[in-house]
VMD Tcl script that draws the C-alpha trace (Angstrom):
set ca {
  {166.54 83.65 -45.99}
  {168.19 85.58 -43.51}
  {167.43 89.39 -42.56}
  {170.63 91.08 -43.37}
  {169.17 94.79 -42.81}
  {166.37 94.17 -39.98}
  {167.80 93.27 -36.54}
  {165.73 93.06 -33.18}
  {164.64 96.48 -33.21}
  {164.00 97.24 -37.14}
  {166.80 98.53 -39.13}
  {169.41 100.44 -37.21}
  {173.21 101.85 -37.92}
  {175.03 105.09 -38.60}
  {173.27 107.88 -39.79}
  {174.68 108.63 -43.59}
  {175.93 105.23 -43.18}
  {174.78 102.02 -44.96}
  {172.06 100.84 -44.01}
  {171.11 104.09 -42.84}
  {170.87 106.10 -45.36}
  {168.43 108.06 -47.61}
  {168.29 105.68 -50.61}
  {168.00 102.45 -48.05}
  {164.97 104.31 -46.32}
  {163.34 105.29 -49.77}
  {163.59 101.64 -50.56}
  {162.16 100.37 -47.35}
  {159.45 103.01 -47.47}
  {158.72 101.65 -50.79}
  {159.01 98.01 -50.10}
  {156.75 98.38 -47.07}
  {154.37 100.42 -48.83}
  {153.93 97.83 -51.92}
  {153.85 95.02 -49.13}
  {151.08 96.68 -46.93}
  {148.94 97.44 -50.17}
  {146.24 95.28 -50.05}
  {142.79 96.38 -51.40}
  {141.78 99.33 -53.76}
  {141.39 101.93 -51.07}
  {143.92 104.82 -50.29}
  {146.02 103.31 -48.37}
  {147.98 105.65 -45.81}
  {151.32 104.87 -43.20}
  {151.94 107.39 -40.51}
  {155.43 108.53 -39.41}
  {156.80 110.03 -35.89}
  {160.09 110.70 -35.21}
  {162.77 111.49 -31.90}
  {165.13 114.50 -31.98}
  {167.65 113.35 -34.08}
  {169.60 115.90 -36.84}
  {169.44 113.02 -39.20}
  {165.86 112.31 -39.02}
  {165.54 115.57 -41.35}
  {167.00 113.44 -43.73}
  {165.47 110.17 -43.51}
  {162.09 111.21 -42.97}
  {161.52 112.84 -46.50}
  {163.50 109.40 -48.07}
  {160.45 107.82 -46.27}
  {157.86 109.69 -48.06}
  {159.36 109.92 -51.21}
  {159.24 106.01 -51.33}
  {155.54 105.14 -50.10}
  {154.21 108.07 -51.48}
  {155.84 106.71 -54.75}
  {154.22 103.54 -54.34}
  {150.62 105.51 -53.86}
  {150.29 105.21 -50.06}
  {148.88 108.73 -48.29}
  {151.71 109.48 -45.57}
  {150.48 111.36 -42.02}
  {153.75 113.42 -40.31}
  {153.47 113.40 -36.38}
  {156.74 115.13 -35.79}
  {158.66 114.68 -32.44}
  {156.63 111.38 -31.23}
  {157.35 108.30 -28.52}
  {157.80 105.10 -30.57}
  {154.49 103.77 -28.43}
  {152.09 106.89 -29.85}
  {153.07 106.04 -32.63}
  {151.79 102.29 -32.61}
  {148.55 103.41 -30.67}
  {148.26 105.92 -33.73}
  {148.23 103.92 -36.10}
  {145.34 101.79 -34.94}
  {143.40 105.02 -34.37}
  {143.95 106.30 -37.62}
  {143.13 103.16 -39.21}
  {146.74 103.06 -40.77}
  {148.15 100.18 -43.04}
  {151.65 100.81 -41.15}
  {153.22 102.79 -38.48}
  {156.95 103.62 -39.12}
  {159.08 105.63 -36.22}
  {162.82 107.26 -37.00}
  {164.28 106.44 -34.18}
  {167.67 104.42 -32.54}
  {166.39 104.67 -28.98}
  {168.26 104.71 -26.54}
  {171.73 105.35 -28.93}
  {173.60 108.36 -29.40}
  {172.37 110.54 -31.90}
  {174.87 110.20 -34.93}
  {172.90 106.44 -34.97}
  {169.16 106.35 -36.56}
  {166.69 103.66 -36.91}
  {163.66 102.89 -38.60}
  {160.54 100.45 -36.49}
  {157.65 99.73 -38.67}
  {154.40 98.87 -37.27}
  {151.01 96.46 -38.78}
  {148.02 97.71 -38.71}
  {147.51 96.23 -35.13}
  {150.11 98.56 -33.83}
  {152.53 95.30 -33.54}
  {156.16 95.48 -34.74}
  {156.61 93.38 -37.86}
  {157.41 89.77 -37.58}
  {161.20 88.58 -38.52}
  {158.79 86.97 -41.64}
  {157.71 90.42 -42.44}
  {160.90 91.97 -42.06}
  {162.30 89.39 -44.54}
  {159.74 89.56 -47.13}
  {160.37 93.57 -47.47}
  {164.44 92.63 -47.72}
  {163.07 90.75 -50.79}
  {161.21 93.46 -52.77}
  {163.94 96.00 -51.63}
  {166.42 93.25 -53.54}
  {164.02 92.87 -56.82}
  {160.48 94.14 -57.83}
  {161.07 97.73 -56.79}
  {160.47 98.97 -59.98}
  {157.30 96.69 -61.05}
  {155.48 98.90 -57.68}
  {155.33 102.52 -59.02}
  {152.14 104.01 -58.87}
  {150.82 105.73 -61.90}
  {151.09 109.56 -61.87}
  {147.40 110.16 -61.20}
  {147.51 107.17 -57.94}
  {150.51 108.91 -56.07}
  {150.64 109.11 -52.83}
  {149.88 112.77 -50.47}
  {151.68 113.28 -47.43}
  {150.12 115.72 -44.31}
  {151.05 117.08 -41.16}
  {148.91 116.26 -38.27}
  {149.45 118.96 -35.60}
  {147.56 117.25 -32.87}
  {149.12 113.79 -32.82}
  {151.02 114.98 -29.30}
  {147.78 116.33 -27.80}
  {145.90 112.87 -28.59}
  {148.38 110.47 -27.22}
  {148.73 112.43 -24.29}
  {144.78 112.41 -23.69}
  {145.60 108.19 -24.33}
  {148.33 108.28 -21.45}
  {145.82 110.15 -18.97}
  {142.89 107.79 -19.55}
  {145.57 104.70 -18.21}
  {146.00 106.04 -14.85}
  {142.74 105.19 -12.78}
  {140.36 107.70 -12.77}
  {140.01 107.93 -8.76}
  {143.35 109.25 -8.14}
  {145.60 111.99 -9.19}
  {149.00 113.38 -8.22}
  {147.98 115.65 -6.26}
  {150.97 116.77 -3.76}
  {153.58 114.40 -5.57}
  {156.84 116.19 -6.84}
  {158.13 114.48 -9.71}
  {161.12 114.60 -11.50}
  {160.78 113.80 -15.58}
  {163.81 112.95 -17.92}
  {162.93 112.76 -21.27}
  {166.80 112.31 -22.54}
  {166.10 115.02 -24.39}
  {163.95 112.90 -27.06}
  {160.58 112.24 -28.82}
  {158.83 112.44 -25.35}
  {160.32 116.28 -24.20}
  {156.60 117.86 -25.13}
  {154.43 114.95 -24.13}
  {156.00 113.44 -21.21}
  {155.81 116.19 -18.88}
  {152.11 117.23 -19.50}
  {150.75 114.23 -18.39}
  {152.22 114.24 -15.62}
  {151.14 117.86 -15.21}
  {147.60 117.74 -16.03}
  {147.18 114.54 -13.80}
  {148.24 117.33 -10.53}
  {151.63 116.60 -10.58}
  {154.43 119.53 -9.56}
  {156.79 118.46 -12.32}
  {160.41 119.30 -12.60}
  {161.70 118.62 -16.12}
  {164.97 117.43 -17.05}
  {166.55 116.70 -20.86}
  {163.84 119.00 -22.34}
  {166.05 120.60 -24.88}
  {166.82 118.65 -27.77}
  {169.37 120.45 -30.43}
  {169.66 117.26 -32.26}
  {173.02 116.26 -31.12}
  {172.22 116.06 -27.28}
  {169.39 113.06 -27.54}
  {170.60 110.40 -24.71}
  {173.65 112.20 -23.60}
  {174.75 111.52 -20.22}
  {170.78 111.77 -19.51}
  {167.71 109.40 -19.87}
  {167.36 105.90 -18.98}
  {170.39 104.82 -20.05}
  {172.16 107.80 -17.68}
  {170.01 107.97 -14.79}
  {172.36 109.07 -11.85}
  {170.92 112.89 -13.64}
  {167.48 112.19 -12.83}
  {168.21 110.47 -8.85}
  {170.55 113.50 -8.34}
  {167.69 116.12 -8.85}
  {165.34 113.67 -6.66}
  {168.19 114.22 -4.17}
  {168.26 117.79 -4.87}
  {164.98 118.89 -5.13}
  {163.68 116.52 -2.27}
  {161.29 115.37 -4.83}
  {158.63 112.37 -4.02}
  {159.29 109.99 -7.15}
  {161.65 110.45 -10.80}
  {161.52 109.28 -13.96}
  {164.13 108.55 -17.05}
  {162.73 107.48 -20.47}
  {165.07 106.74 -23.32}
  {165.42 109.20 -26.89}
  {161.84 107.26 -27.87}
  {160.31 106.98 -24.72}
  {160.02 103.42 -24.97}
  {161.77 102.22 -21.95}
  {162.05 104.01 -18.30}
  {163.76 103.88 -15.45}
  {162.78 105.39 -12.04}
  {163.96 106.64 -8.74}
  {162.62 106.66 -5.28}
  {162.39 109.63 -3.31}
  {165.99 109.06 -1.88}
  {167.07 108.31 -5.40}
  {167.82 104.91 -5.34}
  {167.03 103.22 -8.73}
  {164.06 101.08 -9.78}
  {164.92 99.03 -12.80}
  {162.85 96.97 -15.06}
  {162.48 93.83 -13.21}
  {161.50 96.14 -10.35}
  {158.91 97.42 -11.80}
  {157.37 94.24 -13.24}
  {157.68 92.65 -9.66}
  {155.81 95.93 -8.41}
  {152.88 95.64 -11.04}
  {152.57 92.05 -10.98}
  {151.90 92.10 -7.40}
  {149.44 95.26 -7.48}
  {147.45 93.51 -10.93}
  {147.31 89.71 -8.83}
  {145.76 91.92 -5.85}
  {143.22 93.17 -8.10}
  {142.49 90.14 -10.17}
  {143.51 91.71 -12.99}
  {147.15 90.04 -14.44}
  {146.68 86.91 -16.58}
  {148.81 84.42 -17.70}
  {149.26 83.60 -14.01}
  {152.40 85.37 -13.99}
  {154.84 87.66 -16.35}
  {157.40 87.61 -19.18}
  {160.54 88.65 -18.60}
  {164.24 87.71 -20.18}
  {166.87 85.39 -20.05}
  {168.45 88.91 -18.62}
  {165.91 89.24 -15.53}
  {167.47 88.74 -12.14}
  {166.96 86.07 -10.39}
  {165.46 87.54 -7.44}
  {162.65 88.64 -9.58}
  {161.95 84.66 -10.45}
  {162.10 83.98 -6.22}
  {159.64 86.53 -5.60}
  {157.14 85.55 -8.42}
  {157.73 81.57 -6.94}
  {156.41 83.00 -3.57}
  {153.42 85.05 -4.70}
  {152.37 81.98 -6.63}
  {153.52 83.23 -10.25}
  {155.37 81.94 -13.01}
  {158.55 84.18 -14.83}
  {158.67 83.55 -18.58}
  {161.92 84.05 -20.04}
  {162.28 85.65 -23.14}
  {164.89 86.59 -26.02}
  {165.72 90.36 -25.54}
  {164.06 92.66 -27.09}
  {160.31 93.60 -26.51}
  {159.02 91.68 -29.52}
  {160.01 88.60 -28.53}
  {159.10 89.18 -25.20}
  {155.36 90.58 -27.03}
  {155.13 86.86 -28.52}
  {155.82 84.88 -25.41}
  {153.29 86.98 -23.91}
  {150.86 86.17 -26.75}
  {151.12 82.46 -26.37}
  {150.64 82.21 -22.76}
  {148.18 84.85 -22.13}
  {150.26 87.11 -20.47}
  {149.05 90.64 -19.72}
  {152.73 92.07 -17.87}
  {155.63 91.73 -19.81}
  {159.30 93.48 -20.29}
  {162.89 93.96 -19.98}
  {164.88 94.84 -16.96}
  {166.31 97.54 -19.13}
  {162.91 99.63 -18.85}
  {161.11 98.27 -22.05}
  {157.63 97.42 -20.17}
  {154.72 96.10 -22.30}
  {151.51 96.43 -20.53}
  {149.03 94.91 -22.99}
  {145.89 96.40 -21.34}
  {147.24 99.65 -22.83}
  {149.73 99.22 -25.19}
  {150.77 96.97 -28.30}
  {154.68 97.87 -27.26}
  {156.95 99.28 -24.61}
  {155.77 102.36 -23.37}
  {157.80 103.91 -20.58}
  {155.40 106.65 -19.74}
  {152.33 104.42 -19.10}
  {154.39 101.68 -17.42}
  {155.42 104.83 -15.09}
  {151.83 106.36 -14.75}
  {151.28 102.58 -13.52}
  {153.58 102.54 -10.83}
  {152.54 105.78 -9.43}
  {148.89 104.75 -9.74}
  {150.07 102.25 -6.69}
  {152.29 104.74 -4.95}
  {149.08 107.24 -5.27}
  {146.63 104.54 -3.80}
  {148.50 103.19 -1.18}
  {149.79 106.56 0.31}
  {153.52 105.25 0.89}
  {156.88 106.84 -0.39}
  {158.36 105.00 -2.94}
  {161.28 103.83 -0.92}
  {158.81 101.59 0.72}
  {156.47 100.26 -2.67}
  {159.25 100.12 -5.51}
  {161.68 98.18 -4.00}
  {159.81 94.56 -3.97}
  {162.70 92.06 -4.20}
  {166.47 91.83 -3.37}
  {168.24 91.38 -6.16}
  {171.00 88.87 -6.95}
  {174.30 90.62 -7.51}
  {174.26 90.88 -11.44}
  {177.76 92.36 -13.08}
  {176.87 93.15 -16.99}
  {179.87 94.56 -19.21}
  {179.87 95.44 -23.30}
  {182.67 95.12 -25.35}
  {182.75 96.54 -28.54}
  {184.24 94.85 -31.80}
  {184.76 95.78 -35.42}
  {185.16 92.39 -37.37}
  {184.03 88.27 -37.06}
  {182.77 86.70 -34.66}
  {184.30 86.74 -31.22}
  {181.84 84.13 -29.71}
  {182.64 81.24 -31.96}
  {186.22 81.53 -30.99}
  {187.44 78.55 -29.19}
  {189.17 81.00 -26.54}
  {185.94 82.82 -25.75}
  {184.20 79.43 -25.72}
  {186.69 77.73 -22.99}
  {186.49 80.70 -20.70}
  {182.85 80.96 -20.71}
  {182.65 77.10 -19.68}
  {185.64 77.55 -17.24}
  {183.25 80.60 -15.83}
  {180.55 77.95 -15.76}
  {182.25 75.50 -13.97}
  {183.65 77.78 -11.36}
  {180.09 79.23 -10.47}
  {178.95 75.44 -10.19}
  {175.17 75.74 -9.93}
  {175.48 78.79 -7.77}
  {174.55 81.47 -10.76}
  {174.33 81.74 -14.09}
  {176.08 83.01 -17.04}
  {174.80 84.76 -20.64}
  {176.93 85.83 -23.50}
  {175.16 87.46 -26.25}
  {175.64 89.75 -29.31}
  {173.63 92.45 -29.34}
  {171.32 92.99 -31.83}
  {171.42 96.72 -32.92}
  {175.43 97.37 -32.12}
  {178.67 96.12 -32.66}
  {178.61 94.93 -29.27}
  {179.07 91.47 -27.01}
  {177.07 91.31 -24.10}
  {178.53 89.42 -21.16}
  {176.37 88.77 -17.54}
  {176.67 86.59 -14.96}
  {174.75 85.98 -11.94}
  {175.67 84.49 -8.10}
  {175.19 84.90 -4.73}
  {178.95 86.36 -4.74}
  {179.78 89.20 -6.22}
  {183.33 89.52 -6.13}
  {183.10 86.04 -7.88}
  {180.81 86.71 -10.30}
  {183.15 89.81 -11.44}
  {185.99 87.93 -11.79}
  {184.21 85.62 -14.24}
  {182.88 88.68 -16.19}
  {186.44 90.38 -16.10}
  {187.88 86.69 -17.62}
  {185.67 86.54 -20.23}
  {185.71 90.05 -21.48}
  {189.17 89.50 -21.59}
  {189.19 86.68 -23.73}
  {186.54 88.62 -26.31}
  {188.83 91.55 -26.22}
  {191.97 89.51 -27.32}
  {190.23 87.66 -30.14}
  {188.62 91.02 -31.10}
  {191.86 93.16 -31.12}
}
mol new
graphics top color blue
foreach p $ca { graphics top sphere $p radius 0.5 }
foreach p [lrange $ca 0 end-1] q [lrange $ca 1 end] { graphics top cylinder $p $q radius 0.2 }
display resetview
């Protein structure tokens, strides 16, 4: 059985909008609920939430389905998708749900459940609660007496942000360090920037106003030329973008130049081999990572493990080989030592930690590699399938053939938007743009 609601990163779509709406979350929160109920105790699921209108609306469809089922439902409010997975280990929860599309605009919404290990559910688990949403629904109401109770807890911000400080080593601070913070004006506006504070930061905050329309708009990771502009501005030492739910980041440099994903992996692999301290003998990545990351890992003695996109797949390729470093060049960094999922503020507290220690500007730490040229474009489509067309196929192996061994190419749906994916990889650019520009093409003209 195939998922037809769940796609990489939980169920995700148009607010108001099939799948998101409130009747689909009631049944997922009930689904969940019955599927997570597994003993005679009260059972209890805790819910955060970004800065989204809608998530007024889907959060109470939430509770009104697992409390219906008799689970006891905890409200964080505003929340970063990884506080709540480390909450719900701390509170001993059965599940861990955030309302949240990430890094999308904010008419889309999403829903990411969470085990009781703080893990994102497996593509098993997803389809087994497809099932009871489908049939059995009904056979799972709890008696009047065995409802469920839902609570606000007002201190969830003020204990992940305690959980964030107790990452960064306890011998240095940020003392003297100007830092610029975008928080894309998401779940991490509150909890982002006092970290960074109460670690002795001077902290200049951007996308700290959510109205819940203004979540990832033209600011965050996806839009960081905002954050390396105020760098530029403010002569600040170091900046910092996190998506809507502060699960991904991007950074800047003091002179503003970026620091992607693979970046930062390259960085934190080196400083965690130095100190004996990365396993696996190397780090997951994607079949997205550049290809200079893979060179530099081959000369430090370390191995690149390509992943599917998205962070759980790159979480289960890091579980089978032992692998401590893990993530996406997009920002999504999973540092297992701390976290059970991408957390952009602790994979950031982790490259400051090094530019702290080793008394260096940025420009001269974060940039470990020279990257291949890499050209990425999306195109958008309404209807079908645009990759099984025999015109998309024949251009992507004529752009195969005309690279010849000297790069690479990757086509891909992605999967939580309308949206083809197409990258390619070389030591020219100017060639490898031309292949991208030919294959787009091609999509576009069987997706008209």
């Amino acid at each position: 059985m195939t998922r037809k609601l769940f796609g990489t990163d939980g169920v995700r779509g148009l607010a108001n909008s099939f799948p998101m709406t409130p009747q689909i979350a009631m049944k997922v929160g009930m689904a969940a609920g019955r599927l997570f109920t597994r003993g005679d105790y009260r059972h209890r699921v805790v819910i955060g939430k970004d800065t989204r209108l809608s998530g007024y609306m889907i959060e109470p469809a939430l509770v009104a389905g697992f409390t219906s089922v008799g689970m006891d439902v905890f409200q964080f409010g505003p929340l970063p998708s990884p506080a709540v997975a480390m909450l719900t280990r701390s509170l001993r929860a059965d599940l861990g749900v955030m309302i949240s599309a990430s890094h999308n605009p904010y008419h889309d919404n999403g829903i990411k459940l969470f085990g009781p290990d703080g893990n994102k559910l497996s593509d098993e688990t997803e389809r087994k609660i497809e099932a009871l949403m489908e049939n059995g629904l009904e056979t799972g109401l709890a008696d009047p007496a065995k409802l469920g109770r839902a609570k606000r807890i007002d201190d969830a911000q003020a204990r992940y942000i305690e959980y964030a400080k107790r990452t960064f080593p306890k011998n240095l601070r940020l003392e003297g360090m100007r830092i610029v913070i975008d928080c894309a004006n998401g779940a991490a506006y509150k909890v982002a920037p006092e970290v960074l504070w109460e670690l002795g930061a001077e902290v200049i905050k951007l996308g700290v106003d959510p109205n819940g329309f203004n979540i990832n708009e033209d600011c965050g990771s996806t839009a960081p030329e905002a954050m390396a502009a105020k760098v530029r501005e403010t002569r600040a030492d170091f900046g910092i973008a996190l998506d809507g739910d502060a699960d991904r980041v991007v950074m800047a440099d003091e002179e503003g130049r970026i620091i992607d994903g693979d970046q930062i992996l390259a960085l934190i692999a080196r400083s965690w081999q130095s100190k004996q301290t990365l396993n696996g003998g190397g780090v997951v990545g994607t079949v997205m990572a550049n290809m200079g990351l893979e060179r530099f890992l081959d000369s430090k003695g370390l191995k690149l493990v390509r992943a599917a996109v998205g962070d759980r797949y790159v979480l289960e390729e890091m579980r089978k080989g032992g692998f401590n470093v893990g993530g996406e060049q997009s920002g999504h960094i999973i540092l297992s030592n701390f976290s059970t999922t991408g957390d952009g503020l602790i994979a950031a507290l982790q490259v400051l930690a090094v530019i702290a220690d080793e008394g260096k500007p940025a420009s001269n730490i974060a940039h470990v590699f020279d990257p291949l040229p890499q050209v990425l474009e999306n195109v958008r489509f309404k209807n079908g399938t645009p990759l099984e067309d025999m015109r998309v196929k024949s251009s992507i192996e004529a752009g195969t053939a005309q690279l010849n061994g000297k790069g690479r190419i990757l086509v891909r749906k992605s999967g939580t938007e309308p949206v083809i994916r197409v990258m390619a990889e070389g030591e020219d650019e100017r060639e490898i743009r031309a292949v991208v520009r030919a294959i787009c093409g091609a999509i576009r003209e069987v997706a008209a």
